[in-house]
N, C-alpha and C positions, 0 to 999 in steps of 0.2 A: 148358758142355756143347756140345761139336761138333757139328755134323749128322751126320755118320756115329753116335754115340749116340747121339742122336735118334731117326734110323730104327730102330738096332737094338731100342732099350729100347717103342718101337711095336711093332715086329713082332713083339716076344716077347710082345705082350700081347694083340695081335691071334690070336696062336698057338695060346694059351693061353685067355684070359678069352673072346675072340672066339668059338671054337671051341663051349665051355661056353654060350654066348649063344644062338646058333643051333641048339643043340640045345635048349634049354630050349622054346625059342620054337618050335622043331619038334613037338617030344613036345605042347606047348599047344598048337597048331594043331588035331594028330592028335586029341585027346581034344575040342576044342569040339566037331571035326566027326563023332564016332561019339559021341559025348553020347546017351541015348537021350530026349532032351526034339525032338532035331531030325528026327527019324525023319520026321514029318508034312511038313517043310519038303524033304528029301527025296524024298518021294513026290509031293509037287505040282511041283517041280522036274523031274525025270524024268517028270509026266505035262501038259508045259504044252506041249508041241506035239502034244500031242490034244485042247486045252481047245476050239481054233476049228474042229474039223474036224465036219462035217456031214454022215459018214455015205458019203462019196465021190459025195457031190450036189455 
């Protein structure tokens, strides 16, 4: 096998299988982070640079 079909028989599968991978892995991302167990982690997230404030004292 040549280097030039090398690359190519990569790049087709990069193309392809690659493609299918990063999506998988997208769609699983999306769903850990709207999961409705995280909602709480979430909200403390969004409410943690008001945890140290004191009121504007």
């Amino acid at each position: 096998m040549s280097e030039h079909s090398t690359y190519e028989v990569l790049r087709q599968i990069a193309d392809s299988w690659g493609l299918l991978a990063m999506l998988v892995l997208w769609v699983g991302f999306a769903l850990w982070a709207f999961r409705p167990g995280a909602k709480r982690h979430h909200e403390d997230a969004a409410n943690m640079i008001f945890k140290d404030d004191s009121n504007g004292e």
